[in-house]
VOSE-454755 format. One record per atom (N, C-alpha, C): residue in three letters; atom name; x, y, z. Coordinates in Angstrom, 2 decimals, decimal comma, always signed. Layout:
REM VOSE-454755
> code; site; X; Y; Z
> ALA; CA; X; Y; Z
...
REM end
This chain:
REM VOSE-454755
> code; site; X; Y; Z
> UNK; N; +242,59; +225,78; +39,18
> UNK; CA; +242,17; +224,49; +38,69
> UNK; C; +243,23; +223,86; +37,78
> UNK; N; +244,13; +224,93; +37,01
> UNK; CA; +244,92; +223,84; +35,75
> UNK; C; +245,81; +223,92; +36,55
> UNK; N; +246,05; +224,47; +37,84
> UNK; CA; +247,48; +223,87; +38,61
> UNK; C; +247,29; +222,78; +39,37
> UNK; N; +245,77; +222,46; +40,12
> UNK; CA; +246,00; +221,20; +40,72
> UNK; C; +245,52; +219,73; +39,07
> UNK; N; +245,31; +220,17; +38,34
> UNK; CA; +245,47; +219,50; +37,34
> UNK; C; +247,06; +218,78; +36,75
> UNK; N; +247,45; +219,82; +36,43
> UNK; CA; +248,99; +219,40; +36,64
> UNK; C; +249,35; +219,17; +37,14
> UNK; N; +249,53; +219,42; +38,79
> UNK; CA; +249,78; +218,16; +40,04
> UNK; C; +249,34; +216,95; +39,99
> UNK; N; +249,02; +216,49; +39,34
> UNK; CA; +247,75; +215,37; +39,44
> UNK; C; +248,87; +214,69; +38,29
> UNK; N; +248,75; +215,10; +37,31
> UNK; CA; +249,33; +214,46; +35,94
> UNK; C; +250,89; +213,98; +36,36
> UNK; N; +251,87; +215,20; +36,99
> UNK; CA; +252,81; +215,22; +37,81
> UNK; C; +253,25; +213,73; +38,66
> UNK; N; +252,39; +213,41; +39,56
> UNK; CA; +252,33; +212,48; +40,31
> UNK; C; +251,56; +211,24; +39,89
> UNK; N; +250,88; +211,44; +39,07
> UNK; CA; +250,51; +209,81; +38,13
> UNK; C; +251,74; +209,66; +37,62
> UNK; N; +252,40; +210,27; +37,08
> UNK; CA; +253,65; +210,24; +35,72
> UNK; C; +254,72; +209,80; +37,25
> UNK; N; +255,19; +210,39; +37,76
> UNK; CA; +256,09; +209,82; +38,57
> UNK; C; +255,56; +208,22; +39,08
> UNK; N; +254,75; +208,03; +39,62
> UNK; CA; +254,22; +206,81; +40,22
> UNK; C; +254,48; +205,70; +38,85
> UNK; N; +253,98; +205,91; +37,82
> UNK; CA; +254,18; +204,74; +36,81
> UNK; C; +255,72; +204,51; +36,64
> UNK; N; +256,18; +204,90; +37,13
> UNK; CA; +257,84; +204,94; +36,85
> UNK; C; +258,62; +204,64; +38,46
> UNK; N; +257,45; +204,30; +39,44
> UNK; CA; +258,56; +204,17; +40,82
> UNK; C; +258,96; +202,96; +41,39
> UNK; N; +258,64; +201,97; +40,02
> UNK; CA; +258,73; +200,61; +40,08
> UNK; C; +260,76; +200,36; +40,04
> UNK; N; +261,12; +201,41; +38,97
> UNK; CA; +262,69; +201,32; +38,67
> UNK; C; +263,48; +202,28; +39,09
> UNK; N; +264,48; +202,41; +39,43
> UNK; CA; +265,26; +203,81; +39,85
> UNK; C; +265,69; +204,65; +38,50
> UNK; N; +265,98; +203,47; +37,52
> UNK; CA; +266,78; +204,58; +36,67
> UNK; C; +266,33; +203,61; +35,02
> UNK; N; +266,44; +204,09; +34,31
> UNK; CA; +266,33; +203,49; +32,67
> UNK; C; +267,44; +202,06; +32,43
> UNK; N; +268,18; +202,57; +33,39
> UNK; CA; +269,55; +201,48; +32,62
> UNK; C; +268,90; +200,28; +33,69
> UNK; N; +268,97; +200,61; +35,04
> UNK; CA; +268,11; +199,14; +35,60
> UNK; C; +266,92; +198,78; +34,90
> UNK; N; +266,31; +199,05; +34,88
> UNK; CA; +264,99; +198,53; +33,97
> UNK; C; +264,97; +197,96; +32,61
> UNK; N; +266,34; +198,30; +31,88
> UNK; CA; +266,79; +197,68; +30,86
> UNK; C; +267,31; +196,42; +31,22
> UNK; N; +268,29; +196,22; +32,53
> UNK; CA; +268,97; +195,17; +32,78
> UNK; C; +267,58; +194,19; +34,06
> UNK; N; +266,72; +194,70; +34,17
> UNK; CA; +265,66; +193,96; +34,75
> UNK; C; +264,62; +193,29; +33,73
> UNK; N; +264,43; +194,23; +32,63
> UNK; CA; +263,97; +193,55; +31,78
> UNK; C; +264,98; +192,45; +30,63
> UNK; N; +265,84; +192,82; +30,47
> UNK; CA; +266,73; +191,82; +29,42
> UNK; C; +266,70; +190,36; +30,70
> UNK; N; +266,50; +190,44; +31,95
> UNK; CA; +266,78; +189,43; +32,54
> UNK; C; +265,56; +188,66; +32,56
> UNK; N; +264,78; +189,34; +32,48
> UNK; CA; +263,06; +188,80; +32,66
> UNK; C; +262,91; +188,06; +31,40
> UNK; N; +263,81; +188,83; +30,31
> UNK; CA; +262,95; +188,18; +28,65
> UNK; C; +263,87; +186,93; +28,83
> UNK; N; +265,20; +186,60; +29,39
> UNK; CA; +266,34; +185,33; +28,89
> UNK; C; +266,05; +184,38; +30,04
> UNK; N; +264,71; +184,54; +31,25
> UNK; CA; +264,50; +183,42; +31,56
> UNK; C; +263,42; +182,39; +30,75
> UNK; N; +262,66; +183,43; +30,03
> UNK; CA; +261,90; +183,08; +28,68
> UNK; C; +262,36; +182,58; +27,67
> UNK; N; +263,18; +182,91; +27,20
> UNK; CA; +263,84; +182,73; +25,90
> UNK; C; +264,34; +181,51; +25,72
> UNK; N; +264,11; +180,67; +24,53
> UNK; CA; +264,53; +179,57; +23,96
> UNK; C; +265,56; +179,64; +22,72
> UNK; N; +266,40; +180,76; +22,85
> UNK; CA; +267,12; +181,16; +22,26
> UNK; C; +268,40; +180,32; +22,79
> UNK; N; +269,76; +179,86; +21,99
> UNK; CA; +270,96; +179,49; +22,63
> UNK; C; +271,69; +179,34; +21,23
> UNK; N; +273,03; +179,34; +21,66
> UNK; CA; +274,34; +179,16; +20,89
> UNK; C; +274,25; +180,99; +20,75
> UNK; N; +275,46; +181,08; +20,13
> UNK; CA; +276,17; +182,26; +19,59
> UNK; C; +274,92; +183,35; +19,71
> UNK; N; +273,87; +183,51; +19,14
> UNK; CA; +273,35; +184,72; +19,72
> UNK; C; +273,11; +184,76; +21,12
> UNK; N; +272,50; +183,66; +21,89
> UNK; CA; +272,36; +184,13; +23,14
> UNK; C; +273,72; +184,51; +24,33
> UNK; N; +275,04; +184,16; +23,60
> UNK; CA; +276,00; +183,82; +24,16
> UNK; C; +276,25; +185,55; +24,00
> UNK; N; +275,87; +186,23; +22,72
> UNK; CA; +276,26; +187,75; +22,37
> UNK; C; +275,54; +188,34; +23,17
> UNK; N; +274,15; +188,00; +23,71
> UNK; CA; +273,45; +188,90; +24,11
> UNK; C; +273,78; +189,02; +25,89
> UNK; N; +274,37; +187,60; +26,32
> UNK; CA; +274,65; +187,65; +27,92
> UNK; C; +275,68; +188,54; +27,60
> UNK; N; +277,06; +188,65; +27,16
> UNK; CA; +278,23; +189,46; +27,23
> UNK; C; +277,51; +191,01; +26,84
> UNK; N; +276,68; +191,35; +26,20
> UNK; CA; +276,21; +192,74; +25,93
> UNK; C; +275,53; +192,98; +27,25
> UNK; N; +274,92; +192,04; +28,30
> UNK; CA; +274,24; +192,57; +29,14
> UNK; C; +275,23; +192,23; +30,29
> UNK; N; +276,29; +191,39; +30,33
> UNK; CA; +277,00; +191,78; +31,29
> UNK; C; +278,22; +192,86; +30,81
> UNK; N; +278,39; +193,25; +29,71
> UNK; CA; +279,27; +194,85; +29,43
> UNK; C; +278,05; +195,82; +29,72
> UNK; N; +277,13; +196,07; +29,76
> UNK; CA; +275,97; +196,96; +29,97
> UNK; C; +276,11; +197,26; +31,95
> UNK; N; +276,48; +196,00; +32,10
> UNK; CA; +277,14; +195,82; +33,72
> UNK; C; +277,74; +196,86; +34,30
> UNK; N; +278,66; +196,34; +33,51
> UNK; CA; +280,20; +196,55; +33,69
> UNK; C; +280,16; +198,09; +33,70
> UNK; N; +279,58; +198,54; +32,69
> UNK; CA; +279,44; +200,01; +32,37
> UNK; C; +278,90; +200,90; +33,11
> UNK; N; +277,29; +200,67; +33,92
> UNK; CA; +276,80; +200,75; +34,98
> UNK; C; +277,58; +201,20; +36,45
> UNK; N; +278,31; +199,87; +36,28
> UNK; CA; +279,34; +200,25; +37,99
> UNK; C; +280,18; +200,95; +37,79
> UNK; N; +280,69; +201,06; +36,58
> UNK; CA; +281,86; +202,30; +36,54
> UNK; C; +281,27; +204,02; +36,38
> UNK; N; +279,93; +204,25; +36,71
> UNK; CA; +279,40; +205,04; +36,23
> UNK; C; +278,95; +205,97; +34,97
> UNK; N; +278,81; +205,13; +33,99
> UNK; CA; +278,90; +205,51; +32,16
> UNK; C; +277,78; +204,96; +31,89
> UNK; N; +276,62; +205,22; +32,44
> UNK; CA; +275,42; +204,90; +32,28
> UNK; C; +275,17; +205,46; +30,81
> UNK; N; +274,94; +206,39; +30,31
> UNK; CA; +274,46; +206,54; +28,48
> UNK; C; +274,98; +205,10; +27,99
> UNK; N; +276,64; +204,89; +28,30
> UNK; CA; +277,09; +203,87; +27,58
> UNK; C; +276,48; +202,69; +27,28
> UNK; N; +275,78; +202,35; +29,25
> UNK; CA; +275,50; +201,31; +29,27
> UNK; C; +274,12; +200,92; +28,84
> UNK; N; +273,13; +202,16; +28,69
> UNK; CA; +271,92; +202,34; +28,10
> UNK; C; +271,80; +201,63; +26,74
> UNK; N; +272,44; +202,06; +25,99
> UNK; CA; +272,92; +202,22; +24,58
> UNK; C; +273,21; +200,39; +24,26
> UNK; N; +274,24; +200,23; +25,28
> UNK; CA; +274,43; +198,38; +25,08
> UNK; C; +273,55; +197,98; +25,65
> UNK; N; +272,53; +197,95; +26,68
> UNK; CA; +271,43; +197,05; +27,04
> UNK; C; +270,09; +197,27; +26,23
> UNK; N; +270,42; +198,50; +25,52
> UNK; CA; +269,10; +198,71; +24,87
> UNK; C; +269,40; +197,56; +23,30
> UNK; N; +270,28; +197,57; +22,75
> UNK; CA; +270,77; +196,67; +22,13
> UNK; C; +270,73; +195,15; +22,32
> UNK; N; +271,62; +195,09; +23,64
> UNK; CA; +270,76; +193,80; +23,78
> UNK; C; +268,96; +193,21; +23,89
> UNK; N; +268,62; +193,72; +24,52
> UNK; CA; +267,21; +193,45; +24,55
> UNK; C; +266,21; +193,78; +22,87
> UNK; N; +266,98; +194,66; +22,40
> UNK; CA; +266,34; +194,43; +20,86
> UNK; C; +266,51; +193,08; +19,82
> UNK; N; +267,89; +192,72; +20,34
> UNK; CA; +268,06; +191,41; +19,71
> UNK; C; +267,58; +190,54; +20,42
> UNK; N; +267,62; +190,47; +21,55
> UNK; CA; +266,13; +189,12; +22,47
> UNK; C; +265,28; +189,60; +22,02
> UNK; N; +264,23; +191,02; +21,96
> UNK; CA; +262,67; +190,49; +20,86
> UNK; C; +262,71; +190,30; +19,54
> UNK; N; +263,61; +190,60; +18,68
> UNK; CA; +264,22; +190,51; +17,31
> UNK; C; +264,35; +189,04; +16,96
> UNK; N; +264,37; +187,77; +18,98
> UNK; CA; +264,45; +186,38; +18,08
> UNK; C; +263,56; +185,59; +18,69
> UNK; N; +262,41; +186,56; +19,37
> UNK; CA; +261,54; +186,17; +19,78
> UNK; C; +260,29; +186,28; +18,86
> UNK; N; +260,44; +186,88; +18,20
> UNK; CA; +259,47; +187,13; +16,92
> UNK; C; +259,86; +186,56; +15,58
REM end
């Protein structure tokens, strides 16, 4: 019984997560979702596109932590001026 229990938990937990492949897309899917929202412009929003296109950049060269790290950044400063 606590093994098909844990199967169970197993495969809920994967399924809520099979929307994204990886953390760093879902960072750069969400930073894109919040800046069609955002009424933010000049110099911060101008910082936050170059952090999410170096978050890019970082991505294709394969240095994903890196690029984690800068998109998670960016998107803290889009809710940081959304609030």
């Amino acid at each position: 019984m606590k093994s098909v229990l844990a199967a169970l938990l197993l495969c809920s937990a994967s399924l809520a997560f099979a929307h994204c492949p990886n953390a760093t897309v879902c960072e750069m899917k969400a930073i894109d979702s919040i800046m069609t929202d955002t009424k933010l412009q000049g110099e911060p929003l101008e910082k936050i596109k170059a952090l999410r296109a170096e978050g890019q950049k970082l991505y294709d060269e394969g240095r994903e932590s890196e690029a984690l790290r800068i998109l998670k950044e960016a998107r803290k400063m889009l809710k940081d001026a959304a609030s």
